[in-house]
C-alpha positions as CSV (number, residue, x, y, z in Angstrom):
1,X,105.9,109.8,99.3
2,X,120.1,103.5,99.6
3,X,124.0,101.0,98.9
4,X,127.8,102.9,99.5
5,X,128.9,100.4,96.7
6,X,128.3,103.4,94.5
7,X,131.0,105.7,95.8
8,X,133.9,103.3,93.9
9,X,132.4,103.4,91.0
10,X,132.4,107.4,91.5
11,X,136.3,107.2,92.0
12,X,138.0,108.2,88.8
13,X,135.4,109.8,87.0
14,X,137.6,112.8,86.4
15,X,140.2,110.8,84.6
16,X,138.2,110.4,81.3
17,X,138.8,113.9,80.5
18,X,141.0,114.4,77.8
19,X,142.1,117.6,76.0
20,X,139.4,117.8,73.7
21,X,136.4,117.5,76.0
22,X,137.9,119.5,79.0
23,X,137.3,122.8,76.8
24,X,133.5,122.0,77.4
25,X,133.3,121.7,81.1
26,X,136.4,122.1,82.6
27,X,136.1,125.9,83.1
28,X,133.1,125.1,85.2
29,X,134.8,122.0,86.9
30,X,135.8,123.8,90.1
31,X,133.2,127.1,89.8
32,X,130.5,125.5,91.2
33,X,132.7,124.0,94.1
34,X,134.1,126.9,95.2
35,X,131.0,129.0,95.7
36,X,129.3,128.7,99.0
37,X,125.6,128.4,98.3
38,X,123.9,131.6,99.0
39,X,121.1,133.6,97.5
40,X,122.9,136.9,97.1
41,X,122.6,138.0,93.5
42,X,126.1,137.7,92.8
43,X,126.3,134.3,93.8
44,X,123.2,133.0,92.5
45,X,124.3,134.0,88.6
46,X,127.4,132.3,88.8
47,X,126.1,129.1,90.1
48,X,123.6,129.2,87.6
49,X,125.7,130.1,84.7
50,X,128.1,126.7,85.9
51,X,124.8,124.6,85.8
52,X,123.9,125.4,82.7
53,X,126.9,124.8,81.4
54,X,126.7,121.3,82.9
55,X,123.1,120.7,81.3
56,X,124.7,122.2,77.4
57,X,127.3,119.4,78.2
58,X,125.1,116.8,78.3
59,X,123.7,117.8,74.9
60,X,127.4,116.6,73.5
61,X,127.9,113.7,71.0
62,X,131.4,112.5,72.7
63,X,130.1,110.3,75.4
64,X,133.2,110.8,77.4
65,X,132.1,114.5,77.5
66,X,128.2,113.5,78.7
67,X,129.7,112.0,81.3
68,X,132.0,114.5,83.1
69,X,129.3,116.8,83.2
70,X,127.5,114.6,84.6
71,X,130.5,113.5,87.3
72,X,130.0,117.3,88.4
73,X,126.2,117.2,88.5
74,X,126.5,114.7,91.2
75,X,129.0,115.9,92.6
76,X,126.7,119.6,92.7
77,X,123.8,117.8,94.1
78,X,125.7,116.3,96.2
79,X,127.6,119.6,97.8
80,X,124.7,121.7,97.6
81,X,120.8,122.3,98.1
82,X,120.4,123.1,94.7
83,X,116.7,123.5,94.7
84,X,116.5,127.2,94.0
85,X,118.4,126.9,90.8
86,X,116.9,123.4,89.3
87,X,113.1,124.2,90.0
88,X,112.6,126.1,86.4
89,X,115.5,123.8,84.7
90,X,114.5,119.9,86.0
91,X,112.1,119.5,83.0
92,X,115.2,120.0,80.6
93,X,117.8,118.6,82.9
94,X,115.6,115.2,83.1
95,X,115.1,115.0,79.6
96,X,118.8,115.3,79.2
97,X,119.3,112.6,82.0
98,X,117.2,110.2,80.7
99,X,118.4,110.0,77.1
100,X,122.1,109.4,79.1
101,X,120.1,106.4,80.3
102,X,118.8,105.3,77.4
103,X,122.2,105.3,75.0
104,X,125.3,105.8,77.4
105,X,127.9,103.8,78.8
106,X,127.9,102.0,81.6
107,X,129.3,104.6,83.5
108,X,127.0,107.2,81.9
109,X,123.7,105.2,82.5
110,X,125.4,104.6,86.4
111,X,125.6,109.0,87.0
112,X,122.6,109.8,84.9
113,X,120.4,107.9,87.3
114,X,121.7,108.5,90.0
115,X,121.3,112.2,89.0
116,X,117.8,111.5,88.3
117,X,117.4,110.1,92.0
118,X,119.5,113.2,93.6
119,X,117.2,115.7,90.9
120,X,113.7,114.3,92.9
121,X,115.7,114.6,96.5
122,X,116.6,118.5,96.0
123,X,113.1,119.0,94.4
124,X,111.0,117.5,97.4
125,X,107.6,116.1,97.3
126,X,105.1,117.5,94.6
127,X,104.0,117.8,91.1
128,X,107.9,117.8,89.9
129,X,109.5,115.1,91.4
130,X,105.9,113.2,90.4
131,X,106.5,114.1,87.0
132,X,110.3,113.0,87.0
133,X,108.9,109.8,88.5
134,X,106.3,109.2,85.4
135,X,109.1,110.1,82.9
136,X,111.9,107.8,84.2
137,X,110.2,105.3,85.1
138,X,109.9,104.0,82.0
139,X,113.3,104.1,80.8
140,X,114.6,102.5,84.3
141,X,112.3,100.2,83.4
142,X,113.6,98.9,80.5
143,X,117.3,99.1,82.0
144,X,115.9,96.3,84.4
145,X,113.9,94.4,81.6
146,X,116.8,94.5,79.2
147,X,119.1,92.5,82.1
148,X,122.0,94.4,81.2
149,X,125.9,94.4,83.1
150,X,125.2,94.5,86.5
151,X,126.1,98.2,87.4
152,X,123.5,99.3,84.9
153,X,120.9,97.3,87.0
154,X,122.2,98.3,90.1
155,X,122.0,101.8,89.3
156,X,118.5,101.8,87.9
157,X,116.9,99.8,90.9
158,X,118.6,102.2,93.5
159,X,117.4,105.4,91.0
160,X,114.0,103.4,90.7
161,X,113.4,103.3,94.6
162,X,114.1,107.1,95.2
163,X,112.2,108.3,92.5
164,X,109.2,106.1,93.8
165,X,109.8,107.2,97.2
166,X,110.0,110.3,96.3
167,X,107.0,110.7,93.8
168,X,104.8,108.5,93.8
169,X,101.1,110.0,95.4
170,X,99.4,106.6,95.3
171,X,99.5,103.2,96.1
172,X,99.0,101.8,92.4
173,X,102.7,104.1,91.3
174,X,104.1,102.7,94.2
175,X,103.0,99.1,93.3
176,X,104.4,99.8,90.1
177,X,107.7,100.4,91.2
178,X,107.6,97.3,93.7
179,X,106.7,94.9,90.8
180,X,109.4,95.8,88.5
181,X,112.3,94.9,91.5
182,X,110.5,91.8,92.4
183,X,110.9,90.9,88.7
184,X,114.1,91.3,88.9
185,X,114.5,89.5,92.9
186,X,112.5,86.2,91.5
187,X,112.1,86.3,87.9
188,X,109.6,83.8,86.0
189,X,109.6,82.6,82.5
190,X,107.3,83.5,79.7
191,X,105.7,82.1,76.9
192,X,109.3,83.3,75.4
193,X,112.0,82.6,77.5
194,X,113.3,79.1,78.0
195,X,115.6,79.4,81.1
196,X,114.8,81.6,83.6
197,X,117.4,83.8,84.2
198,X,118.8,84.3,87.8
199,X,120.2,88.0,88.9
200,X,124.0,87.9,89.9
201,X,124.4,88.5,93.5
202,X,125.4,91.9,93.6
203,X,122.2,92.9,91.6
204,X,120.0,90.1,94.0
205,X,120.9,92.2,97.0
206,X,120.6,95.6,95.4
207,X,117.3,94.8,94.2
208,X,116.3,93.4,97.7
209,X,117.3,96.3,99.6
210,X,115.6,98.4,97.0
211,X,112.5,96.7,97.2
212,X,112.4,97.0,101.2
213,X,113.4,100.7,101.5
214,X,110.3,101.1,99.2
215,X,108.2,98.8,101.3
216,X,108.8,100.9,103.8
217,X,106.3,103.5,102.6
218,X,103.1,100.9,102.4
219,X,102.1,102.3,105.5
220,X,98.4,102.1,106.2
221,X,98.0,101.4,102.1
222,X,98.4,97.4,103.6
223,X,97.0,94.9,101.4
224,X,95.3,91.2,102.1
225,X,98.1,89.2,103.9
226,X,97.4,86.1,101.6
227,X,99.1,88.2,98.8
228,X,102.7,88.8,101.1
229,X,102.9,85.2,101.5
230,X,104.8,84.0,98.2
231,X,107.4,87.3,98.5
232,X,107.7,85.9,102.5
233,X,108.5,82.4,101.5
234,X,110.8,83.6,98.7
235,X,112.8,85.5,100.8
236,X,113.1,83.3,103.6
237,X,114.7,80.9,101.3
238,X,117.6,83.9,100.5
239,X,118.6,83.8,103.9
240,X,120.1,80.4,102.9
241,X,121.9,82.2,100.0
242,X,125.6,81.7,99.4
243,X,126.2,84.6,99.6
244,X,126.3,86.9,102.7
245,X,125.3,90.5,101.0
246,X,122.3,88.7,99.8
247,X,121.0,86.9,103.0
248,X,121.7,90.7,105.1
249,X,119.4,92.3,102.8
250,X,116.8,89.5,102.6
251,X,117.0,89.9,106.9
252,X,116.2,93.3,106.5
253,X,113.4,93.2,104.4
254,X,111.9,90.1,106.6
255,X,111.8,92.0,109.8
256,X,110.7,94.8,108.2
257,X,107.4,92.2,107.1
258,X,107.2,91.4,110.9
259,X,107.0,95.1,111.6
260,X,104.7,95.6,109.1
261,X,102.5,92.6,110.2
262,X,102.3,91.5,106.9
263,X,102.4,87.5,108.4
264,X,99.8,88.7,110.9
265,X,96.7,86.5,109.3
266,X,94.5,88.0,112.7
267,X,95.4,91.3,112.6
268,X,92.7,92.4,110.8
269,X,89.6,92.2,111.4
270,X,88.5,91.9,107.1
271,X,91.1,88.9,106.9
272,X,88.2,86.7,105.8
273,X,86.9,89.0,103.1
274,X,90.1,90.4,102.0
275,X,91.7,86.7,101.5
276,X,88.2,86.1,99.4
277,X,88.2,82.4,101.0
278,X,86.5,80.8,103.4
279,X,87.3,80.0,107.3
280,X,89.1,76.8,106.1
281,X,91.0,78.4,103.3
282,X,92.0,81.5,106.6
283,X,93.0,78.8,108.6
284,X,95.6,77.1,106.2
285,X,97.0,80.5,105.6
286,X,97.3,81.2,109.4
287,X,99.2,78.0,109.5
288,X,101.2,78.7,106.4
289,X,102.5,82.1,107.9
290,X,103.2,80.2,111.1
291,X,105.2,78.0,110.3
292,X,107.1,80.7,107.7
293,X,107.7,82.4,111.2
294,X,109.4,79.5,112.8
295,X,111.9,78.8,109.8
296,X,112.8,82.5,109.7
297,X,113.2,82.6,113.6
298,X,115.5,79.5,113.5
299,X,117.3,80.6,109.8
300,X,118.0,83.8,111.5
301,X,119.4,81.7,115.0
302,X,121.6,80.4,113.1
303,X,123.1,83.7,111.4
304,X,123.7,85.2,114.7
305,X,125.7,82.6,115.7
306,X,127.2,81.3,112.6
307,X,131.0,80.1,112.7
308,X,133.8,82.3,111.0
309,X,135.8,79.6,109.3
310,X,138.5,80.1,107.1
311,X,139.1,83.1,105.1
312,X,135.8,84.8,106.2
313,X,135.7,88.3,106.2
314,X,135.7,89.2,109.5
315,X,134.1,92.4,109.8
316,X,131.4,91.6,107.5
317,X,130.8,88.1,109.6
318,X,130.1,90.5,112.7
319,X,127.5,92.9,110.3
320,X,125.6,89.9,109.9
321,X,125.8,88.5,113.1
322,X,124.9,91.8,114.6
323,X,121.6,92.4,112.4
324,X,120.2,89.1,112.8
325,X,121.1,89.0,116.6
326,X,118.7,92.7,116.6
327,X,116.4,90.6,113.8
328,X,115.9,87.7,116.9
329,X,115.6,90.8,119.4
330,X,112.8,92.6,117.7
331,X,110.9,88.9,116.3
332,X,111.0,87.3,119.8
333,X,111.2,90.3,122.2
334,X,109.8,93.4,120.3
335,X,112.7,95.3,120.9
336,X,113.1,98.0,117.9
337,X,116.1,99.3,116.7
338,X,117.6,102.6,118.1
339,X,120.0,104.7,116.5
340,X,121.1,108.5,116.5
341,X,123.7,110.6,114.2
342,X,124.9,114.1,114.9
343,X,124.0,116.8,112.2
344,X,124.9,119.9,113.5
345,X,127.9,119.7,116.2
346,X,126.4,118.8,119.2
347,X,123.4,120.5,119.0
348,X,121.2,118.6,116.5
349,X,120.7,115.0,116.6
350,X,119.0,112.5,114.1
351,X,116.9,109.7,115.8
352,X,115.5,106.4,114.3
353,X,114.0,104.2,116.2
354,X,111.5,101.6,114.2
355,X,113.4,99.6,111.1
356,X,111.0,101.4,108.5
357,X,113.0,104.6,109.8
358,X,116.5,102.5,110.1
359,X,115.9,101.0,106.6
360,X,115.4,104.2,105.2
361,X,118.1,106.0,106.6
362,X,120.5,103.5,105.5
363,X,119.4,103.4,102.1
364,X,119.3,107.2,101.8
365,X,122.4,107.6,103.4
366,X,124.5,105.2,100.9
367,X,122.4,106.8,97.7
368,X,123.6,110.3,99.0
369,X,127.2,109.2,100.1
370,X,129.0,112.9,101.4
371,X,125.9,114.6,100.7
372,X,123.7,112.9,103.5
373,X,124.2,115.8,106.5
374,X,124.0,118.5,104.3
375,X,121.2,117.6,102.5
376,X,119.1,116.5,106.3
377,X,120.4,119.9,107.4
378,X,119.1,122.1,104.9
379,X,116.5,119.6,102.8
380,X,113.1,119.8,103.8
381,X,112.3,116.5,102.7
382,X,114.6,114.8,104.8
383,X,113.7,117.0,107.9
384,X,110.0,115.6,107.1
385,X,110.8,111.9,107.3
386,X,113.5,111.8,110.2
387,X,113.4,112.7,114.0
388,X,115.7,115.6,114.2
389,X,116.0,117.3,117.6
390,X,118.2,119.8,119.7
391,X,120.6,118.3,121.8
392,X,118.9,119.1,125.4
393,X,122.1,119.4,127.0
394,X,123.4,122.4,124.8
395,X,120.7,124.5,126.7
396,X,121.2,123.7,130.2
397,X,123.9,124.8,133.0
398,X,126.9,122.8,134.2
399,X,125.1,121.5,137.1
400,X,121.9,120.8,135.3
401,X,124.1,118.9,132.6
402,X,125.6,116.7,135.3
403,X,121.7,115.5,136.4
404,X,120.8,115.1,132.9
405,X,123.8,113.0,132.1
406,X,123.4,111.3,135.5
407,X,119.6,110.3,134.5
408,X,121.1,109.1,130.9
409,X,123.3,107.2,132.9
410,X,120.9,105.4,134.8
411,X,118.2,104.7,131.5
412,X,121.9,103.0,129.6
413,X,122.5,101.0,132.8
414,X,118.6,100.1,132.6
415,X,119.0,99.1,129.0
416,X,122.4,97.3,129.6
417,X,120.7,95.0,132.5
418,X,117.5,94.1,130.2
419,X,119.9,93.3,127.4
420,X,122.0,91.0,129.8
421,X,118.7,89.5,131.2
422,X,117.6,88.7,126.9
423,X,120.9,87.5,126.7
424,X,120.4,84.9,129.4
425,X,117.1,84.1,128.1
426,X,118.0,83.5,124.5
427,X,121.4,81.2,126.3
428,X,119.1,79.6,128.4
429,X,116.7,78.5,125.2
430,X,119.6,77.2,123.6
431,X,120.6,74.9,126.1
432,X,117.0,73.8,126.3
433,X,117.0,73.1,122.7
434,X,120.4,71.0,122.9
């Protein structure tokens, strides 16, 4: 062809108004907001006549003017499918964005990409959300390069990943994108740089979780599995990370390597050409990934089960215990992870049930935030990557409901006793291991 940490930063936005720069954009503050999209001529001019005042906005010297506008872009993007009105404007409204990324504030660089990200999500796949990909990439680039404050970073990696997701048509743009993150996940010194610089945690599991969602669109473009196994060994030494946000999203992105068979040496039949070695040289790297599966398996053991002690954040103890337990599940056992959200009352349901699908539904659901179910209801994009049905039930009569339910019934007691029965088995391999 995101995480929620980004909605705080969002909060107060609307505070650095002051007298001088409400003139500007205030009388369009609320316009947009209070029309309900719709194509009927009367609506369509006043929405368009509010976004263009948004996009003049942005052409403003007072910074603190750039960056309301752009509080009400997102907040646009976010409330409405705006594709009908951006599809002749994105060219100038990217340009705009992107110079926001390249001289603004913090908070400025922080709605500016994620503007840029929300721009290629309204647009859908094709030749514009490509060409906002090849023109801010660069700049995110840089952001990334320049190791700035950390919610610059964050903000570019997160903008980086959808844009890439979005756009890229290749495997060599999406490689690109990959390369940049992992620079920022394990960076190495140059000829320049004495020290080499280590990203804070917040930016360490941004850039993780980053990286994975756009792993997830490899797909069949799969490379030689000798090249996966300095990233595999890199990351499996995160999950002994101090800190917990950090060894979650290094799990995810691990099992989403298993998925991917990207520590299968015999999975392919080319393995001995592609690794450009010989049988001895295939050997040592089927050992290699061998044992990297054992440490995970037992690092991960031990997250499922580690102890609370004192002033751990609860919650956030049973997040990670919880993923790593389904991490185990799906390593050992195969078991995938299954999840559904309602979009439309009862009628429409969203299904994932792979963690490629979980991974980006996560990710797209944080870098969204309120705008998620409106934008999987009416964005064709979304509708293309997720499993959205109809609610069988919503069609049947009372009596057929109650067999339907009945049957439901009987698969979740099914799935309940095979849980119980992995439960036992994974108790009963402890014991065997005391």
């Amino acid at each position: 062809m995101g995480k929620s940490k980004k909605s705080k930063a969002r909060g107060g936005r609307d505070d650095l108004l002051d007298s001088s720069d409400a003139d500007s954009v205030s009388s369009s503050s609320t316009a947009l907001s209070d029309l309900s999209i719709s194509y009927a001529t009367e609506h369509v001019n006043s929405q368009e006549f509010v976004l263009d005042k948004y996009i003049d906005a942005l052409y403003e010297k007072r910074g603190s003017t750039r960056e309301a506008a752009l509080g009400k872009l997102v907040d646009a993007f976010e409330s409405f499918m705006l594709h009908g009105l951006v599809e002749d404007k994105y060219a100038t409204l990217m340009s705009q964005l992107n110079n926001s990324v390249k001289r603004g504030s913090t908070k400025e660089v922080f709605l500016a990409s994620h503007s840029i990200g929300l721009l290629a999500i309204t647009l859908g796949v094709g030749s514009s959300s490509h060409e906002i990909m090849e023109e801010s990439h660069p700049q995110l680039c840089r952001v990334l390069q320049a190791w700035s404050d950390a919610s610059k970073m964050i903000s570019a990696l997160d903008c980086l990943a959808v844009i890439t997701f979005v756009g890229a048509s290749d495997l060599a743009e999406t490689e690109l994108s990959l390369k940049a993150m992992w620079d920022v996940i394990h960076p190495k010194s140059g000829s320049n740089v004495g020290t080499v610089r280590k990203p804070r945690p917040p930016v360490l599991a941004a850039a993780v979780s980053a990286w994975t969602f756009l792993l997830t669109t490899i797909g069949s473009w799969r490379i030689n599995t000798n090249i996966w196994k300095e990233p595999i060994a890199f990351l499996s030494t995160l999950l002994e990370a101090d800190d917990r946000a950090v060894r979650m999203a290094a799990g995810e992105a691990l099992v989403l390597c298993f998925e991917l068979n990207l520590l299968d040496v015999s999975s392919r039949e080319d393995d001995g050409v592609n690794t450009g070695g010989t049988a001895g040289s295939k050997n040592k790297l089927f050992l290699d990934m061998q044992a990297l599966k054992a440490k995970i398996s037992g690092l991960a053991t031990n997250l499922s089960a580690e102890a609370g002690g004192q002033g751990a954040d609860k919650k956030k103890l049973t997040d990670q215990r919880d993923l790593f337990q389904r991490i185990l599940d799906f390593v050992k056992y195969g078991d995938c992870p299954e999840e559904s959200i309602k979009i439309a009352g009862k009628r429409d349901v969203l299904r994932v049930s792979s963690w490629s699908e979980l991974i980006q539904l996560n990710f797209l659901k944080g870098f969204l935030g309120k705008g998620f179910l409106k934008h999987v209801q009416e964005n064709g994009l979304l509708q293309d990557i997720f499993d959205i049905k109809v609610d069988k039930t919503e069609t049947l009569s009372s009596t057929n409901k109650k067999i339907f339910r009945s049957e439901e019934e009987k698969g979740r007691a099914l799935k309940l006793n095979k849980e119980r029965r992995l439960a036992q088995v994974r108790k009963n391999a402890v014991m065997l291991d005391d």
